[in-house]
LUMKELUM-892773 format. One record per residue: residue in three letters; x, y, z of N, C-alpha, C in turn. Coordinates in steps of 0.2 Angstrom, whole numbers, plus 5000, padded with zeros to 4 digits. Last residue first. Example, Ala and Ser with C-alpha at 12.3 -4.5 7.8 and 13.67 -1.06 7.14 Angstrom:
! residues 2
SER506449895035506849955036506450005039/ALA506649725039506249785039506649845039/
This chain:
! residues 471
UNK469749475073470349475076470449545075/UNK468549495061468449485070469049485073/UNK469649515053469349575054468949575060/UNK469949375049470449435050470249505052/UNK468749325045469049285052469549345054/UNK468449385035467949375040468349355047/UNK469249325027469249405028468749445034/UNK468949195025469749215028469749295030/UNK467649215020467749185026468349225031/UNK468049245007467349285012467749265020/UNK468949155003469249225002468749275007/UNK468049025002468549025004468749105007/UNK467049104992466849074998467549075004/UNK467849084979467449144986467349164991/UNK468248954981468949014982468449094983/UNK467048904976467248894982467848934985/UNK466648964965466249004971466748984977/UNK467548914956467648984957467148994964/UNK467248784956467848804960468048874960/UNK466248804949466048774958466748804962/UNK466448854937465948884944465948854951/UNK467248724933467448794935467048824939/UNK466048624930466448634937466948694938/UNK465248704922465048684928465448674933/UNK466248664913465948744914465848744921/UNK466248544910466948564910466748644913/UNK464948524906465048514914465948524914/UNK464848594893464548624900464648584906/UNK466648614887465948594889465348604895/UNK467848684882467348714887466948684887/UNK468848604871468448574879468348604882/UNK469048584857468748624861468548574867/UNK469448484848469848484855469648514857/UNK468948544831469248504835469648494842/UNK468548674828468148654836468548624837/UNK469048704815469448724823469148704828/UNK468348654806468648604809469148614816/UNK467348754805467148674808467748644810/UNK468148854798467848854804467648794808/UNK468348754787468948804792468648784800/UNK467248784784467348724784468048714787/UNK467048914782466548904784466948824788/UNK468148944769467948974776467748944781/UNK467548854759468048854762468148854768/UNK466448954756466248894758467048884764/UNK466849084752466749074758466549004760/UNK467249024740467949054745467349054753/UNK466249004734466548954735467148954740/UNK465449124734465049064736465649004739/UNK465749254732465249244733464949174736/UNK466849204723467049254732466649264734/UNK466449164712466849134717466949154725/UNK465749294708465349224709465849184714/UNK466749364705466149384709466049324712/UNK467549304695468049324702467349344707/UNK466949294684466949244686467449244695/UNK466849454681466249404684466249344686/UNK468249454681468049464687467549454686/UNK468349384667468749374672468449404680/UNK467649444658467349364661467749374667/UNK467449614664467649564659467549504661/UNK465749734662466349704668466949624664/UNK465449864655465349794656465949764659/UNK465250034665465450004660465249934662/UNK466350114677465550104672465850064666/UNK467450054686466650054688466050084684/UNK467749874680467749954675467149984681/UNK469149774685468649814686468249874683/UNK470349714682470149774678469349774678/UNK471049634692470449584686470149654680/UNK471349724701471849684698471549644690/UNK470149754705470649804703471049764698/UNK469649614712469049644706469749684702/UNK470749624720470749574717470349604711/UNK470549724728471049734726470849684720/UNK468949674734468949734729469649734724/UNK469549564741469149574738468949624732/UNK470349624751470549574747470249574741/UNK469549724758470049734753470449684751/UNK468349624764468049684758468949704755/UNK469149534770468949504766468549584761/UNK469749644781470349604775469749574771/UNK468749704787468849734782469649684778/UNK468349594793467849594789468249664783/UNK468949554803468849494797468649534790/UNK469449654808469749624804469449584799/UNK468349634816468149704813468849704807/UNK468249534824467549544820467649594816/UNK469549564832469349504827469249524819/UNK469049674837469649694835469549624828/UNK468349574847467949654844468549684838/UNK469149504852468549494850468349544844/UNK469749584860470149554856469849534850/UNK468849634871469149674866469749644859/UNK468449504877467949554871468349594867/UNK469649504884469349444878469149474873/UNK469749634891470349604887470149554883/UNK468449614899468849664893469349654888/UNK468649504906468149504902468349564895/UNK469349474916469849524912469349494904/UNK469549444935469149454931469449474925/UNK471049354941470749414937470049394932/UNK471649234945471449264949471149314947/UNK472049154933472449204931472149224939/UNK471449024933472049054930472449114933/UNK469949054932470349024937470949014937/UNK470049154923469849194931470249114936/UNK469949074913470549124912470349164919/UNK468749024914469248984913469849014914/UNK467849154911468049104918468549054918/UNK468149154897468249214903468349174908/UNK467649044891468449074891468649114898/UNK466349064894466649034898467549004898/UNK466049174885465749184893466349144894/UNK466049124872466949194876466649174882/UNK465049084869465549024870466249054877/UNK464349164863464049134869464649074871/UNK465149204851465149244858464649204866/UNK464849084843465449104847465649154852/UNK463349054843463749034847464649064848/UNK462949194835462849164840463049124845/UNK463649194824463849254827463549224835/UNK463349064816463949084814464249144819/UNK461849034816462248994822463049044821/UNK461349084803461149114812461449084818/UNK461748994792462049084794461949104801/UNK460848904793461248904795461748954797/UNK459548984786459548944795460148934796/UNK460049044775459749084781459849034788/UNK460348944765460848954769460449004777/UNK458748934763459148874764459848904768/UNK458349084761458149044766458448984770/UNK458749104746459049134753458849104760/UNK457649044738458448994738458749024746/UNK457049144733456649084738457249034739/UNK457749184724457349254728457349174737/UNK457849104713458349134717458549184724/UNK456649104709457149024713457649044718/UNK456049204705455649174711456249114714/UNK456749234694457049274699456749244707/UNK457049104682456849144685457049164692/UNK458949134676458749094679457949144682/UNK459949224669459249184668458549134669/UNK461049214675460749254674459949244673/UNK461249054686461249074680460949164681/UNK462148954700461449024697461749034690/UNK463048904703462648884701462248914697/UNK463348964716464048974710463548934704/UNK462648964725462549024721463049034714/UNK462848844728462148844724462448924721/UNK463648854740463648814733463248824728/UNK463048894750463248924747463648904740/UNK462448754757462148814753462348864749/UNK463548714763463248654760462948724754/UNK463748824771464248794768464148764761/UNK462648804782462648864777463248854770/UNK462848674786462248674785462448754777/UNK464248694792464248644789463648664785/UNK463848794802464348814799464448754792/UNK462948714809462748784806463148804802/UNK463748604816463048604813462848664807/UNK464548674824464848644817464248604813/UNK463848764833464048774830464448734822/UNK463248634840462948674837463348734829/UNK464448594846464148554841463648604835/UNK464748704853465348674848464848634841/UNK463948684863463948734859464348734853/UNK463148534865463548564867463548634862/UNK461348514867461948504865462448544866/UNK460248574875460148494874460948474871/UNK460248704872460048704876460048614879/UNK460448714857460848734860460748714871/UNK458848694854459448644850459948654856/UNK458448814858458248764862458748704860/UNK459348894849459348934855459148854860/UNK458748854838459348844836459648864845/UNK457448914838457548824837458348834838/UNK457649064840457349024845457448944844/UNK458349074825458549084832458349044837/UNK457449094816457949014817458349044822/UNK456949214814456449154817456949114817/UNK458049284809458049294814457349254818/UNK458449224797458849204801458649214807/UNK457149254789457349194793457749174796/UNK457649394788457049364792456849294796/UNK458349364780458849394787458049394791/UNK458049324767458549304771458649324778/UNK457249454766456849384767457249334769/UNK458249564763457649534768457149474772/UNK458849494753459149504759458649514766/UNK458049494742458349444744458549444752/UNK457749634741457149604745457449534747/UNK458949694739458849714745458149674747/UNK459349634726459749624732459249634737/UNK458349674714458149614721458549574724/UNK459049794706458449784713458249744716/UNK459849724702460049764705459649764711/UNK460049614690459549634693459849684700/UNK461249534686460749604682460349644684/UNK461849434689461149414688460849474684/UNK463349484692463249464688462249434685/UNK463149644694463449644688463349564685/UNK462149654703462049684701462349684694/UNK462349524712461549534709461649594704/UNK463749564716463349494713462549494709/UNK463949664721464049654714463649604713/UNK462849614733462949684731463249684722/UNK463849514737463249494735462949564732/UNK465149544742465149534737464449524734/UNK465149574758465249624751465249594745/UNK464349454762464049534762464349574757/UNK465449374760464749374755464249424756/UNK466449434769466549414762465949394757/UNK465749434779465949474778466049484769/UNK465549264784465149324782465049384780/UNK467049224781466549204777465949264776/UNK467549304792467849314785467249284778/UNK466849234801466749304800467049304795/UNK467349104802466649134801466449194800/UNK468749134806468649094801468049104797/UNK468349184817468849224812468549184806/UNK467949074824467749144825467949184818/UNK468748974824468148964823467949044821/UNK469949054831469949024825469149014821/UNK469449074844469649124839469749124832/UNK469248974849468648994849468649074843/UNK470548894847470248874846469648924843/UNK471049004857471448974851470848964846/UNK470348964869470349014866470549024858/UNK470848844871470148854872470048924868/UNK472348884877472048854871471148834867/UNK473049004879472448974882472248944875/UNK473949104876474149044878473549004876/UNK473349234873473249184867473549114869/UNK473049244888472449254884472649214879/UNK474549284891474149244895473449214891/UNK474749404882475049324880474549274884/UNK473849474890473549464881474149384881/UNK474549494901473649474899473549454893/UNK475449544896475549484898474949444899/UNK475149674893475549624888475549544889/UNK474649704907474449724897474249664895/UNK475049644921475249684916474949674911/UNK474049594934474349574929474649634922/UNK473349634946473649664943474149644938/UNK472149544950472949524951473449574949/UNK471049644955471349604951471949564955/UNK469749694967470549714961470949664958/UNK467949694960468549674965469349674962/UNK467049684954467449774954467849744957/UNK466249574955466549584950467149644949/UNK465149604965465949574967466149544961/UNK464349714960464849724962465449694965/UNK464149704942463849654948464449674954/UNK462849824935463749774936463649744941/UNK461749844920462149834928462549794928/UNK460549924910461049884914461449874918/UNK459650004907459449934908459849904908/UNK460250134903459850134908459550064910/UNK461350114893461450134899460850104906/UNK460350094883460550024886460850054891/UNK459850204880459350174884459550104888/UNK461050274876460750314883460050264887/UNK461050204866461550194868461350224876/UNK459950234854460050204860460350194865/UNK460550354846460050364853460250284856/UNK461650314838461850364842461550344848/UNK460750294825461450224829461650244837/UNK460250374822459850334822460450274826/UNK461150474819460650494825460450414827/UNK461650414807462050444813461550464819/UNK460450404799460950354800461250364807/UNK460650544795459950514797460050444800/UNK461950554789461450624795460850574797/UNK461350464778462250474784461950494790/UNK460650524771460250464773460950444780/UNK461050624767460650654770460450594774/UNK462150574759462450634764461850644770/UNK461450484750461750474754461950514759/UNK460750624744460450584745460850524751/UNK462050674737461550714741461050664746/UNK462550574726462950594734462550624739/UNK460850464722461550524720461950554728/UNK459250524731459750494727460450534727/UNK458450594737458350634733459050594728/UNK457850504750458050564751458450604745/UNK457650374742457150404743457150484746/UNK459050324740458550374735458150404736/UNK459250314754459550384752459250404744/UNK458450204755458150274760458750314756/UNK458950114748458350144746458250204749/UNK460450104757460250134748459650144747/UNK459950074768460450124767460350154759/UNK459549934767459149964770459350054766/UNK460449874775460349864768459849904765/UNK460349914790461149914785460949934776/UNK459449864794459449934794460149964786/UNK459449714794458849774790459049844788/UNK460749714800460949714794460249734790/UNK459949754812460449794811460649794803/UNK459349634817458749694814459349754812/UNK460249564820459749574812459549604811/UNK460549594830461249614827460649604818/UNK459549584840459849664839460249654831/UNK459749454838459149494836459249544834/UNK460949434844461049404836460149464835/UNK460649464857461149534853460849514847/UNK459649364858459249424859459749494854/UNK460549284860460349274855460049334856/UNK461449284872461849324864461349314859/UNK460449274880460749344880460949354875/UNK460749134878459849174879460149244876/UNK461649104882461649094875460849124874/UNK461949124894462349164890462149144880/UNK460949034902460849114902461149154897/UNK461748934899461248924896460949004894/UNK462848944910462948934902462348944899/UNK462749104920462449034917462549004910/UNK462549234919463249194923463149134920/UNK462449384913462349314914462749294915/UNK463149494917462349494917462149434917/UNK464749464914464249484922463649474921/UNK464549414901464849374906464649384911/UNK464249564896463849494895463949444901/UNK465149694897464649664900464249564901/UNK466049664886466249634892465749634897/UNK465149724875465149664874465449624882/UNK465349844881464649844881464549744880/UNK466749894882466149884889465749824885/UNK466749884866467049824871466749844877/UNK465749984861465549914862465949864865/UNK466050104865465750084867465650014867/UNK467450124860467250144869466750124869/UNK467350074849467850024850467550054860/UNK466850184839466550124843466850084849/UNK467750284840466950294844466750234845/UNK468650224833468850214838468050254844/UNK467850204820468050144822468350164832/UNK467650354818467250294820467250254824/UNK469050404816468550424823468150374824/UNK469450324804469750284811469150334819/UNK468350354796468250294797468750304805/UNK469050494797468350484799468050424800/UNK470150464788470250504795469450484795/UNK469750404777470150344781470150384789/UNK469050504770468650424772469150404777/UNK470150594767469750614771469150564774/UNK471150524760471350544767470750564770/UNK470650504749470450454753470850474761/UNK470250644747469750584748469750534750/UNK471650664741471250684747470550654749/UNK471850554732471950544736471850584745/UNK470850604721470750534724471250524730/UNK470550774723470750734723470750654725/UNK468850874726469550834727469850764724/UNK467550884722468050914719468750884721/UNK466550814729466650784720467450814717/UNK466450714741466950744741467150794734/UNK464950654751465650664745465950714743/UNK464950574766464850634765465150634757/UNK464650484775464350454767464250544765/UNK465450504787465550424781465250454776/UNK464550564794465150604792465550554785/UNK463850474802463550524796464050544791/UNK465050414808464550384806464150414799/UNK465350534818465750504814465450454807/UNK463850564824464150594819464850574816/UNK463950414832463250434827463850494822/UNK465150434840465150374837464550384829/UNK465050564848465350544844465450484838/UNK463950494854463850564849464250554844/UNK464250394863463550384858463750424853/UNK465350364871465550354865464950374861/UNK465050394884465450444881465350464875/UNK463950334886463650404888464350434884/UNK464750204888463850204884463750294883/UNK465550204899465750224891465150244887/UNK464850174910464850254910465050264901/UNK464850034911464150084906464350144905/UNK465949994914465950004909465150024906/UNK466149994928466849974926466849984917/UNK465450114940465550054935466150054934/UNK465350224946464850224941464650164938/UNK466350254950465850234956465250234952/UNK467650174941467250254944466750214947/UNK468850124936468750104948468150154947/UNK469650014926469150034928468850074935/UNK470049894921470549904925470049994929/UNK469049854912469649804915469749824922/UNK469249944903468649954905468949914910/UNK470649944898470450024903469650004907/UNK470749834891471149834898470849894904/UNK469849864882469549814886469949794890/UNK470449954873469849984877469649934883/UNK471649884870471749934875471149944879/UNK470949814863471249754866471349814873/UNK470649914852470049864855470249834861/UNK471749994848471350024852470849974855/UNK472649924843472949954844472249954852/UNK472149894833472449824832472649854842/UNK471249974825471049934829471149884835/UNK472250034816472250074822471950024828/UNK472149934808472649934809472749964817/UNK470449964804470849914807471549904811/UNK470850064796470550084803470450034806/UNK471650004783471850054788471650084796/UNK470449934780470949904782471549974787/UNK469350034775469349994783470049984785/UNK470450084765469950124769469950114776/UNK470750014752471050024760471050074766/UNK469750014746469849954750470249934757/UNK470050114738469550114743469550054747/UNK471150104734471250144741470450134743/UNK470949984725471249994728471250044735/UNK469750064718469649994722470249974726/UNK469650254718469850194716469750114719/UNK467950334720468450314723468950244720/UNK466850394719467050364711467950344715/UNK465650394728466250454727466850434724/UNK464950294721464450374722465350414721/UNK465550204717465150214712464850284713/UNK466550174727466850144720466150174716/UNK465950194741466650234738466750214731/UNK464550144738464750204741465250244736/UNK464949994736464550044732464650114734/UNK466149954741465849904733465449954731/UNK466250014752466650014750466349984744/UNK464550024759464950054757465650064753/UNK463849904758463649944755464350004754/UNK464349804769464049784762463849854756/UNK465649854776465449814774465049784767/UNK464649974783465249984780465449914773/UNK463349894786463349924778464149954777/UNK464049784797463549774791463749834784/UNK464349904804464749864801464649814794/UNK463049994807463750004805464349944804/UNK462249884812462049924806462749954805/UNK463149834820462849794817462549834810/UNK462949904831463749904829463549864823/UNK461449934835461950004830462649974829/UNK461249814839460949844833461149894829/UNK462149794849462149764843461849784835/UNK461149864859462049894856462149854850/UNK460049814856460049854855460649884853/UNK459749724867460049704861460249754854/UNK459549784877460249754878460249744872/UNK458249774876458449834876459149844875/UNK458149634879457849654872458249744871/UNK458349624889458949604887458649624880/UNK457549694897458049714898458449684892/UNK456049584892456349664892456949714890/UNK456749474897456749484891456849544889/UNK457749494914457049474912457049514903/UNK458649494925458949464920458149454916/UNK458449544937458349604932458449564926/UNK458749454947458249454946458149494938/UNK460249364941460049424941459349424940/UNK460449184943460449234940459949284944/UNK461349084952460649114954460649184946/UNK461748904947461848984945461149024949/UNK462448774954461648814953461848884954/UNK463448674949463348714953462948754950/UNK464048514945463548584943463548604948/UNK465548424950464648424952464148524949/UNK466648414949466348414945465648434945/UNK468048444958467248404961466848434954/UNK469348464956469448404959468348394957/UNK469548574940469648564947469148494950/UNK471148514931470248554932470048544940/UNK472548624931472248564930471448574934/UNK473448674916473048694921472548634923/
C-alpha cells in the first residue's frame, strides 16, 4: 500500500464532549474487565480453585483455557456484529445495556463451591459459567474497546483516552486483589468467597449503565462498508504488517503480566512465607503505576509510541530480576519498597498498545474502504484474554508436573519453578516485546498523513454526492 502523496498533518477537531469527566466515566468499562481478569488471573485459579474448592492444578488450569477456546470463536465475531451493526441506537452502546447483568451474575456465580461433587463435576460446573462470563464480557467490551478510535480521533487524544482506561484498568486490579480480604472479612473459607462473588458481581455490573450514558458515536462513522466478508476481514487484518507487529508486542506483554500476576500470590506465600504482604505490596505497586501514568502520557506526547513503549518494557524487565533475588529472610521493608521500581515500567505495557490499535484502524480504512474498529478490538480482546489464560495453565500444569502439594511443604523443585515464572520467564517476555517494534511504521506523521487522505476521499465522496443529487 502506498502512503498517500501530501504528508502535511491535518488538524483533528475533536469532540466537544471529549472533556476528563466523560472519559473518567469511560474509564470505568476497564475497571470492571479489569477487576475480572485481574482476579480470574491472580486469585482465582492458584487460590480459589486449588485451595478453597480443592480443585486439581491441571483441570483447574484448564478452566480459563477452555473459555478462551470459545473466545477464539466469540471476540473477533462480537467485533464483526458491532461492525456491521444498523440500530438507530448505534453500532455499539446498545451492547452496554445487554451484557451488564448477565456479565455481574456470571461473575458471582465463579466463586460459588461445590464441597460435595466430584472433581470433575466441578470442573464442568467452573468451566460452564467461566464460558457465560467470558461471553457476557466479550458483548460488552469489544463495542466498548471499538469505541475509542470514534471518540478520539487524534493521535495524541488516543493516548489521553487509553490512559484514563489504564486508570480504570488500576483501580481494577485494587479491586481484584482486594477479593481475599473482603471474602474473610465476610466470614472466610468458601462461604465467604460466595458472598464476596455476590458482592463482586453487582459491583462489575452497575457501571455499565453509566458508561452508556457518557458516550457517543459519530454518525459518519455508521456509513456502510465495503461489505467485505468475515474471513477475509480477519486475513486482511493479519496481512497488515503494522499489525503483526502491534500484536506481537501485545501478546508478548501480556503473557508477561499475566504470568507474574498468577504467580506472585504463590510467591509470597510458599516462597517468602508471608502471605499477608501480597495484597499491601500489590497496593503500593499499583499505586505507583497509576501516578506514572500522567509522566509517561506527556513523555508520549514528545516521542513516538513504539519508543515509549520499548522504554517500559526494557525499564520493567530490568526489575523483575531482583525477585529471583530475594531471599526468605530478607527484611520485609526491602521487599515491600522494591515494587515501585518495576511499578513505573509496568504502566506503559497496556497503555501504549492499545493507544497504538487507533491508528491500525485507520490504516486498515485506507485499505480496505471500511470502518472495522470491531474486528481489531475484537481480536484484541481475544489476545488479552489468551495471554493470560495460557500463562496461568502453563503455569499451574507445570507446579502439577513438579508435585505440587496443595497442603503441605512444597519441594525444591517447584519453589525454584515459582521464582522463575515469577521473574525470569517474564523477563524474557518483555524483551520479546521490545524487539517486535522492530519496523513498526505507524508514526505520528505516518498517522498524520493517513487523516489527510482519509478526509480528502471524504471530502471528495461529500461533493460527488452533492453534485448527483443537484442533477
Amino acid at each position: 500500500m502506498s502512503a498517500p502523496a501530501d504528508p502535511t498533518p491535518a488538524v483533528v477537531a475533536e469532540d466537544p464532549r471529549f472533556v476528563p469527566t466523560r472519559k473518567a466515566v469511560f474509564g470505568l468499562g476497564d475497571f470492571t474487565v479489569n477487576t475480572v481478569l485481574t482476579s480470574l488471573s491472580m486469585i482465582y485459579v492458584t487460590y480459589f480453585l486449588l485451595t478453597i474448592a480443592g480443585l486439581r492444578p491441571e483441570l483447574a488450569g484448564l478452566v480459563p483455557l477452555v473459555g478462551r477456546v470459545v473466545d477464539a470463536f466469540t471476540d473477533p465475531a462480537m467485533g464483526r456484529v458491532s461492525d456491521r451493526c444498523s440500530w438507530k441506537w448505534g453500532r455499539r452502546r446498545p451492547f452496554f445495556l445487554l451484557g451488564a447483568i448477565p456479565f455481574g451474575a456470571s461473575f458471582g456465580a465463579l466463586w460459588v463451591h461445590l464441597p460435595a461433587d466430584s472433581q470433575l463435576a466441578m470442573f464442568a460446573y467452573y468451566t460452564t459459567v467461566y464460558i457465560v462470563m467470558s461471553v457476557s464480557m466479550t458483548v460488552l467490551a469489544v463495542p466498548y474497546l471499538a469505541l475509542q478510535p470514534e471518540m478520539a480521533l487524534g493521535y495524541d487524544a488516543r493516548t489521553s483516552l487509553n490512559a484514563w482506561r489504564n486508570a480504570g484498568s488500576i483501580l481494577g486490579v485494587f479491586a481484584a486483589i482486594c477479593v481475599r480480604p473482603v471474602a474473610n472479612a465476610l466470614g472466610g473459607g468458601a462461604e465467604g468467597f460466595a458472598a464476596a462473588g455476590a458482592l463482586y458481581g453487582l459491583m462489575v455490573a452497575a457501571p455499565w449503565f453509566a458508561i452508556w450514558g457518557v458516550t457517543w458515536e459519530r454518525p459518519e462513522f455508521q456509513r456502510p462498508g465495503a461489505d467485505l466478508p468475515f474471513l477475509e476481514g480477519v486475513r486482511v487484518a493479519a496481512r497488515n504488517p503494522n499489525f503483526r507487529r502491534l500484536v506481537g508486542m501485545y501478546l508478548c506483554g501480556r503473557v508477561a503480566m499475566d504470568l507474574v500476576g498468577a504467580m506472585l500470590i504463590l510467591y509470597f506465600t510458599l516462597w517468602i512465607g508471608r502471605s499477608g504482604d501480597f495484597e499491601p505490596t500489590m497496593a503500593l505497586f499499583f499505586i505507583v503505576v497509576l501516578v506514572s501514568l500522567p509522566p509517561w502520557v506527556r513523555f508520549a506526547e514528545n516521542a513516538e509510541k513504539a519508543t515509549v513503549f520499548v522504554v517500559g518494557s526494557l525499564w520493567w524487565a530490568v526489575s523483575l530480576l531482583f525477585i529471583l533475588a530475594v531471599q526468605p529472610d530478607w527484611p520485609r521493608w526491602i521487599i515491600i519498597l522494591a515494587a515501585p521500581l518495576g511499578a513505573i515500567g509496568y504502566a506503559v505495557m497496556d497503555l501504549m498498545p492499545w493507544s497504538m490499535l487507533g491508528e491500525v484502524v485507520d490504516e486498515d480504512e485506507l485499505e480496505t474502504g471500511e470502518r472495522r474498529e470491531g474486528i481489531f478490538y475484537g481480536l484484541f480482546m481475544f489476545l488479552r484474554k489468551l495471554a493470560g489464560a495460557l500463562a496461568v495453565w502453563l503455569a499451574v500444569t507445570l507446579l502439577g508436573g513438579l508435585g505440587y502439594a496443595q497442603n503441605g511443604p512444597q519441594a525444591g523443585e517447584t519453589l525454584t519453578a515459582i521464582r522463575w515464572m515469577t521473574s525470569v520467564v517474564p523477563a524474557a517476555f518483555l524483551l520479546l516485546s521490545a524487539l517486535c517494534t522492530r519496523g513498526y511504521q505507524l508514526d505520528r506523521e505516518r498517522h498524520a498523513a493517513i487523516i489527510a487522505e482519509l478526509e480528502r476521499r471524504t471530502t471528495v465522496s461529500r461533493l460527488s454526492a452533492d453534485e448527483a443529487g443537484a442533477a
